[in-house]
N, C-alpha and C positions, 0 to 999 in steps of 0.2 A: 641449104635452106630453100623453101619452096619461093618460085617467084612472088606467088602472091603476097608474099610478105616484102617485097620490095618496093611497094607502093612508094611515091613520092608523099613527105609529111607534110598537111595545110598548116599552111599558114609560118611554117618555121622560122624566118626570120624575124616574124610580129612576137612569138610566143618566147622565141628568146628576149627580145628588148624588154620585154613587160616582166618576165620573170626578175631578168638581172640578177644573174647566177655571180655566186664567189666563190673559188674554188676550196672553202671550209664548208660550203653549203651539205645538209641534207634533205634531197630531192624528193621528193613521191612522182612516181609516175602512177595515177591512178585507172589509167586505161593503156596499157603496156605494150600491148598489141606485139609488131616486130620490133620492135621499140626505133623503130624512124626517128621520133623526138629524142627520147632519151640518149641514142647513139650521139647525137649532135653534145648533147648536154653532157653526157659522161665525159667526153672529150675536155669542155670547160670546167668541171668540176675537178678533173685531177685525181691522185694519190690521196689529196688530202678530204676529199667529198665522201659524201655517203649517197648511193643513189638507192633506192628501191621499187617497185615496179610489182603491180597489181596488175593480174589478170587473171579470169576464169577459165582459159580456154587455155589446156595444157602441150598445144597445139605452138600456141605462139609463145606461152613463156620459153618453146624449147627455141624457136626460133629467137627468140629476144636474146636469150644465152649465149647463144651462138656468135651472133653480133657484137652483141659488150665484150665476150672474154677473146673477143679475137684484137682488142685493143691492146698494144703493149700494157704488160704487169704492173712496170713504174710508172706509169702515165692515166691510168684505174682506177678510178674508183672503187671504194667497196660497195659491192655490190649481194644486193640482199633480194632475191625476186620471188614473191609470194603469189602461190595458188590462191585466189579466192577472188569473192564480189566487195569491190569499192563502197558499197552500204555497209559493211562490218570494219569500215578504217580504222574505228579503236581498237577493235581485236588484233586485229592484221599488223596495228602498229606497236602494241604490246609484245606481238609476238616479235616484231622485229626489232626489240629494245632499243627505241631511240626514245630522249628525253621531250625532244619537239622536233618538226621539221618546219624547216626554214622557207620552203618552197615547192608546192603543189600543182600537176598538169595534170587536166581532167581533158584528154578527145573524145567526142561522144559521139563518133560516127561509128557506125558497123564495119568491121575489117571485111575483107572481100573475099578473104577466106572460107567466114560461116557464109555470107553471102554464097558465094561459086559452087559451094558443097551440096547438092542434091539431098544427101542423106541427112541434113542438118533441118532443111523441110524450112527456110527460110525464104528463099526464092520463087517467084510467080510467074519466072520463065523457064524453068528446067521442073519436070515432075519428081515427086519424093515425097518421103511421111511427111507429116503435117505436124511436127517437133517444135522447134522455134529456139529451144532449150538453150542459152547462152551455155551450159554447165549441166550437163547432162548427166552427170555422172552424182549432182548432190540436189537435181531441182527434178520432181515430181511432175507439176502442172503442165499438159502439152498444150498447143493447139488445137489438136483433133480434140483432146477434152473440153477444151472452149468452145469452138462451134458444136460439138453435139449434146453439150447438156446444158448452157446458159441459154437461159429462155429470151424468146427475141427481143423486147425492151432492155434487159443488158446490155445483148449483142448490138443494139443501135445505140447505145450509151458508150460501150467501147470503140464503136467505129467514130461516133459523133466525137465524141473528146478529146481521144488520141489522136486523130487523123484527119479531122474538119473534114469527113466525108459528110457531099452532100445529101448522097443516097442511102445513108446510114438505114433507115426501117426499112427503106425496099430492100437491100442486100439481106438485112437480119428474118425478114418474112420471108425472101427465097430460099436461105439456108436453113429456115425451119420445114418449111414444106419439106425440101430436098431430102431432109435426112429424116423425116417421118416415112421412105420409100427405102433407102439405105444410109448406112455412116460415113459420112465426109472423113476418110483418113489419108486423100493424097493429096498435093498442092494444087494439082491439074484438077481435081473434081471440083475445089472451092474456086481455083480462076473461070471456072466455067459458069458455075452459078452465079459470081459476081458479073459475068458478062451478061449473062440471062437476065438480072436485074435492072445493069444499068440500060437506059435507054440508047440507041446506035447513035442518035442524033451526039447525045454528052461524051461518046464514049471518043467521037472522032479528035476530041483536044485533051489538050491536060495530060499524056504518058500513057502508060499502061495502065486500064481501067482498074485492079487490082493490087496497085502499090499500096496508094492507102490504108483499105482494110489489110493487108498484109502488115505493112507496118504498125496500125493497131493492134493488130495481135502479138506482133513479137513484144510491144509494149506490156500488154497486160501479163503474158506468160514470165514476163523476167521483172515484173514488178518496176517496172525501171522509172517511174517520174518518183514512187517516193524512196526507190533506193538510193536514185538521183540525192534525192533532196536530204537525208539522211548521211549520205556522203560529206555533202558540201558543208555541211552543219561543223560534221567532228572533223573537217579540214581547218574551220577555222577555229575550234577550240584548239588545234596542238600546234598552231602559230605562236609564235613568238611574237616580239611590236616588231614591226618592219617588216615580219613576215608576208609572203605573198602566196595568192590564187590566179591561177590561168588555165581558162575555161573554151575550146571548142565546142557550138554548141551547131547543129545541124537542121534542126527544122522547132516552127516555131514553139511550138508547147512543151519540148525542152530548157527551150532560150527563157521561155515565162518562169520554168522553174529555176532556175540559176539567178533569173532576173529576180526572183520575188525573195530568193533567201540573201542575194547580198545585200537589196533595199533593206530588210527584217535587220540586219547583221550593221547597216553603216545608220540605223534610226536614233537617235538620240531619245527626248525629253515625250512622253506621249501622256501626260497631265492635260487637263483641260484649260483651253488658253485662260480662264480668268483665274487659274490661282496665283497666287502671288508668289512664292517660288515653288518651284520643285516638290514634287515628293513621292516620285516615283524611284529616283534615281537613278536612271537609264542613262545611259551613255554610249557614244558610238562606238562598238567593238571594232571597225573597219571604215575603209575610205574609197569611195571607186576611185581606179585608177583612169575609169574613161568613162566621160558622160554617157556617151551611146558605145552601144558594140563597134566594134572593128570590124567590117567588111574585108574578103580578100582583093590585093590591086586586081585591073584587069587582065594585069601581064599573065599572072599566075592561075588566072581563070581559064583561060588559051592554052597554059603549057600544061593546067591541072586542073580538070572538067570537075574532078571530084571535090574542090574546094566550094563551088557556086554556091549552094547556100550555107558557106562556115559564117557563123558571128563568134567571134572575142571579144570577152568581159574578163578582166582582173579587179583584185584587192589590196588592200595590204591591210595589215593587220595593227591599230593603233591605238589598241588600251590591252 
């Protein structure tokens, strides 16, 4: 197994408590990765679980494999691990003939895998194609086709949104100039222009002047706030009552969509207050399990840089 897939898991012991696994439980792990989490959790689930495990990157399901079946046979879960993107969970979960599942983990950070991988065209410190591609093998749309044919008011609409960049039209007006001279197809051309744009004075704080729009674009190319949102939706139709959601989320306009679909999902009565009763009859599908996000302790932040900005939200599932 490649190191990289040895990453230490955020947050693991919050994500266990909140789940509250039974070893009759059926698990989803809907971001599989090397499966860090789910190794812990097959272990608690037992012979008698059922775990399965989403990802598009055929990369780490083989690594995830590796991990799980190297657990003694009679102490196992069965184990069901499907190729695909966590925005088709009702397909995903037909195909994997369970009646419901009892318990859902969604990490929404980037493994460092596609990150570290030059050829993957996600990083803005190593040069490579301009891809982004979570799933390369079934998703079309690249980056380089983003920056060279969305006209610049997009391109400042997708940096503004996804990434609360502040220089959103100046980057989207340099990358249009740029590529009216040649095509943006490698990472190093567009951290370049993004440097040209931004001013030296802004560029001195805040990280690498190019994370931002980088990370808006990998947003738009893998569709991910509304596959995001899509996901979380049919997580909580194939809940059980008691069922549960637990959700790492990493930066903040993902956390809003997590945040916005279990508020939609725990709303009751949305009648106008002067009717006299009801008649919408709305009801709460769910219950937060925690007023605010769960922040990671400081210990953990020390020993795992890469937790800093995890937030955890759970549910459970109560009609």
């Amino acid at each position: 197994m490649t190191s990289e897939f040895r990453h230490i898991p955020v947050m693991l012991p919050e994500c266990l408590e909140y789940l509250q696994l039974e070893t009759h439980h059926t698990f989803v792990d809907g971001t599989l990765g090397g499966a860090g989490h789910s190794l812990e959790v097959a272990k608690r689930l037992g012979k008698d679980g059922t775990l399965i495990g989403i990802d598009q990157d055929q990369v780490a399901l083989a690594a995830a494999r590796e991990r799980l079946e190297a657990l003694p046979e009679d102490e196992r879960p069965t184990l069901k691990l499907l190729h695909g993107n966590f925005g088709d969970m009702d397909d995903l979960l037909l195909q994997a003939e369970v009646p419901w599942v009892d318990r859902f983990l969604f990490d929404l950070g980037v493994s460092s895998v596609q990150i570290d991988t030059p050829s993957r065209g996600f990083s803005f410190k190593e040069n490579g194609p301009l891809d982004m591609r979570m799933d390369p093998g079934t998703q079309t749309l690249t980056a380089a086709e983003i920056v060279n044919t969305y006209n610049a008011a997009d391109l400042a609409r997708i940096f503004r949104t996804y990434a609360d960049e502040k220089w959103a039209s100046r980057i989207a007006d340099f990358i249009c100039d740029f590529r009216e001279r040649e095509p943006i197809t490698e990472s190093e051309q567009l951290v370049e222009v993004i440097k040209a744009a931004i001013p030296a004075s802004a560029r001195r704080n805040g990280g690498h002047p190019a994370k931002r729009t980088f990370q808006a674009l990998r947003i738009e190319v893998n569709s991910e706030l509304s596959v995001l949102k899509d996901a979380l939706e049919a997580a909580i139709r194939w809940l059980p009552v008691g069922g549960r959601i637990v959700v790492l989320s990493y930066h903040s306009i993902e956390d809003r969509v997590v945040k916005e679909v279990f508020a939609d999902a725990a709303k009751g009565c949305i009648c106008p207050p002067e009717l006299p009763i009801c008649a919408c009859g709305r009801v709460p599908i769910v219950k937060q399990v925690l007023k605010k996000p769960l922040p990671p302790t400081a210990e953990e932040i020390e020993r795992n840089p890469r937790a800093r900005s995890a937030k955890l939200r759970a549910v459970e599932r109560i009609n």
